[in-house]
N, C-alpha and C positions, 0 to 999 in steps of 0.2 A: 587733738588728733593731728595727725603728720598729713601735710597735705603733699599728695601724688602727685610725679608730673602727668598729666593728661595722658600722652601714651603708654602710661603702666598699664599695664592690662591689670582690671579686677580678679581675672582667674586666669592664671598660666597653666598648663599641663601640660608636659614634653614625656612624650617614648612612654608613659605612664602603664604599669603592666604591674597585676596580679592574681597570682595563681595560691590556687586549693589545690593540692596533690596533682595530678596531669593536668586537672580543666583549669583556664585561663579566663577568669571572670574578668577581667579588662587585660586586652593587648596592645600595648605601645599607641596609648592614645595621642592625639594631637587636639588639643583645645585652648581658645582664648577667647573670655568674653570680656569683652570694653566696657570701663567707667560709664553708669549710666545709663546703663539699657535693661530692658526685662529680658531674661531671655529662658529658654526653655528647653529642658534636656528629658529628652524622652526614649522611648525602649520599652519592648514587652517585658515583665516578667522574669527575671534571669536575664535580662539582656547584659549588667553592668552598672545602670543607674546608681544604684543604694550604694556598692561598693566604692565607685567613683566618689560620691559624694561623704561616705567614713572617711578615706580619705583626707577629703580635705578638712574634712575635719578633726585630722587625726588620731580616728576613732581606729583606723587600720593602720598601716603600714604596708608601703610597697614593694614589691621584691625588685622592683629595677622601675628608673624613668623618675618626676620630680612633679610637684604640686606647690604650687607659687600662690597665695592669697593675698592683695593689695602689696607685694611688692615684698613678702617675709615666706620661706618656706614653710611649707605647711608642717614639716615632721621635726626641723632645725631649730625652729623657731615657735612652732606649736605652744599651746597654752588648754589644760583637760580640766574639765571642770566635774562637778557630781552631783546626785538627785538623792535627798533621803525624804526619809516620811516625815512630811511637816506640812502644812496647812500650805495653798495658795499663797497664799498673802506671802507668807513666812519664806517660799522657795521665790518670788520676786524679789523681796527684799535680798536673798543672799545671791543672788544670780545679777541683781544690780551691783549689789558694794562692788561684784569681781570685774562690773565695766568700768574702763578707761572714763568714759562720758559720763558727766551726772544724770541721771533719770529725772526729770522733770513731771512733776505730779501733775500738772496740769494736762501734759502730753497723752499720760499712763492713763489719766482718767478718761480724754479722749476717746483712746482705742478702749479701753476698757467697756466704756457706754456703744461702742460701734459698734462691737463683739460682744453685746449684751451679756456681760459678766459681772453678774452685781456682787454689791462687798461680802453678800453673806455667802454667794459661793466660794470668795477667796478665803473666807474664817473656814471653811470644809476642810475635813482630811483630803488627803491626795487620793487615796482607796477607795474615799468614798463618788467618786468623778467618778461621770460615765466616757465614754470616748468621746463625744463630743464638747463635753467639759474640760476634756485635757488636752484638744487640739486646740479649742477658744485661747485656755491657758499657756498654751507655748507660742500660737503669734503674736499673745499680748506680751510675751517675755521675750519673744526677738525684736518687734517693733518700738519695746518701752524704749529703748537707750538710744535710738534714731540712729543706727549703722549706718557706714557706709557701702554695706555689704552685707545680701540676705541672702545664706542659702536653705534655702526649703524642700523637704521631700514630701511627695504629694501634700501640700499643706490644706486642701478643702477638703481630704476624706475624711467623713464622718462630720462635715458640717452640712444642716440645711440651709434649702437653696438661698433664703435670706442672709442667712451669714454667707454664704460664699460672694453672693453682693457687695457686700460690707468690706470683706477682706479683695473683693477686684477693685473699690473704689482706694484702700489703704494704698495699692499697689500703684496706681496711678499716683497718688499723692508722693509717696516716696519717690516716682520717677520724676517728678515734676520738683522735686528735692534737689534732685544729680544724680538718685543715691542708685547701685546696682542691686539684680535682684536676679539668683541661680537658682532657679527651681525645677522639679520634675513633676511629670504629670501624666495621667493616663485621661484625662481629662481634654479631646484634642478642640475642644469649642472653647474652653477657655485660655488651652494654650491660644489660639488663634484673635482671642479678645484680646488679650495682654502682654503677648510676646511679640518684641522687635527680631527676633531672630530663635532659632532654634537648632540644634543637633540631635540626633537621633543614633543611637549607640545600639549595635546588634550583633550580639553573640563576643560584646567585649571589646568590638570593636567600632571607629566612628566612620557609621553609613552614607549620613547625609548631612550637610550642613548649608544651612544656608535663611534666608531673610522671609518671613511672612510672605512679603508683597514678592518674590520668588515663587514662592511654592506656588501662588496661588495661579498666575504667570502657567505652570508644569501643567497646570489644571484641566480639565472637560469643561466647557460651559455648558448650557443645556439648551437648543434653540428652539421657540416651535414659532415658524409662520403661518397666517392663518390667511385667507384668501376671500374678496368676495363672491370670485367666482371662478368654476370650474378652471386649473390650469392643465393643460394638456401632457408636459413630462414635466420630469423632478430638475435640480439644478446639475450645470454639466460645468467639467473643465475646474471642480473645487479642488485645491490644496491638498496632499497627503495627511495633514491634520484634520480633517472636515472628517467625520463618520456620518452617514448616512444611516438613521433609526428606520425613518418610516415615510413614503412618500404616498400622501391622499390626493385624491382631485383639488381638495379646498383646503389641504395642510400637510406642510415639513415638520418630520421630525430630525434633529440632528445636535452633534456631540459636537465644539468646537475648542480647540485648542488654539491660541493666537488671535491673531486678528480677522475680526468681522468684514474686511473689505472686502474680499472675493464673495460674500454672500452678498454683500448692498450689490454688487456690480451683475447677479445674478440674476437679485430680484429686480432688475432696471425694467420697467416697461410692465408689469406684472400688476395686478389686482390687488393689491397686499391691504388686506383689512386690518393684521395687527403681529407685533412683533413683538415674543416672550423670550428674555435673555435669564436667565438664572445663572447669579453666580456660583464661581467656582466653589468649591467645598475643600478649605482646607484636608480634611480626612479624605478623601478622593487620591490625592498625590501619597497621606503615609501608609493606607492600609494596605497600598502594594508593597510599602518596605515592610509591614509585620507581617503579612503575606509569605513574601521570600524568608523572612525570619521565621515562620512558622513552617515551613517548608520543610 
């Protein structure tokens, strides 16, 4: 494997744009994600996601702009591979000879037992797999050859909640590799477990981008104080980020964006029997972008 210098970006995309007759399912995208990191690309529906990701796969073709994978164009330099009807086993075996990397049996059996997918479903026909037999079967077929690059589109649907465990702990293990990991997801709890950073693409083009510990930062917390005894007014002189829910004799309700200091300085001198902070909610900060996306 050709080792990268560090700042190659894992995924380049410049000016990236493709259009179906008038409508422009991705417009002059700008994306880069770093060696290394999990990161997560999301969007309603039609937003661009799937198309983006053909792409780099060079399952598409763009009509203007460029897609970069470890350092090789994605369309220049591309490599297309194919699915026929043959057993599990049979479609690992021909999906390995065509990696660079050797598969390591010991590896494959790993994931294989992680993703409880025993030998007798890899001796099955293909036809005969249910959906969740054939999502098990494709990340045991992108993780067998240990990339240094994983892209995934929604890869937990149609698995239950125990495998999708199985496949968050792989995901840590491969970051914990070096190795990089582009996936999409409608799934935003576990974008929020796994991803160091995310983008959110709507209507084609890119809305937001930005780091976990950012979004969460955008976020409402949720405050309630509770009091021993009767206080007389609510809090005064709070921040333009403070919302005021609910003021009782013996409890605040309130929505806090920032910092908690102008509350402590509030409640100075006060009965305060007890202090509920709930954090922020990653989904709190995007379902106002699918929102205006829905719009």
């Amino acid at each position: 494997m050709t080792i990268l210098p560090e700042t190659t970006p894992a995924i380049s995309i410049r000016k990236l744009t493709k259009r179906y007759g008038s409508l422009a399912a991705v417009k002059d995208l700008d994306l880069e994600v770093r060696q290394g990191e999990i990161f997560g690309f999301l969007g309603l529906n039609g937003a661009g996601k799937t198309t983006t990701i053909r792409t780099l796969l060079d399952l598409l073709r763009p009509d203007q702009g460029s897609a970069c994978v470890l350092g090789r164009d994605c369309q220049r330099q591309g490599e297309a591979g194919f699915y026929g009807d043959m057993t599990g086993h049979e479609m690992l075996q021909l999906l390995g000879r065509l990696q660079r990397r050797p598969i390591l049996r010991e590896y494959r059996s790993e994931i294989q037992e992680r993703l409880n997918l025993p030998d007798a479903d890899l001796c099955r026909r293909l036809r005969e797999y249910s959906s969740g037999m054939k999502r098990k079967l494709c990340l045991l077929q992108a993780f067998q050859a240990d990339p240094p690059l994983l892209i995934l589109d929604e890869p937990t649907e149609g698995l239950d909640p125990l495998m999708q465990e199985s496949f968050y702990e792989l995901l840590l293990d491969v970051r914990r590799k070096g190795r990089t990991v582009f996936m999409s997801s409608h799934v935003l709890s576990e974008v929020e477990r796994v991803c160091e950073r995310i983008a959110l693409i709507r209507k084609g083009e890119l809305a937001l981008l930005a780091s976990v510990e950012q979004l969460h930062r955008m976020a409402q917390r949720s405050v309630r104080v509770t009091f021993l005894a009767d206080v007389p007014s609510g809090p005064r002189e709070l921040p333009a980020q403070y919302e005021i829910l609910e003021i009782l004799p013996r409890s605040w309700s309130l929505k806090v964006r920032g910092s908690l200091g102008p509350l402590m300085t509030a409640l100075a001198g006060l009965p305060v029997a007890d202090l509920d902070v709930a954090e922020a909610r990653l989904e709190e900060v995007l379902m106002r972008y699918y929102r205006e996306d829905s719009a």
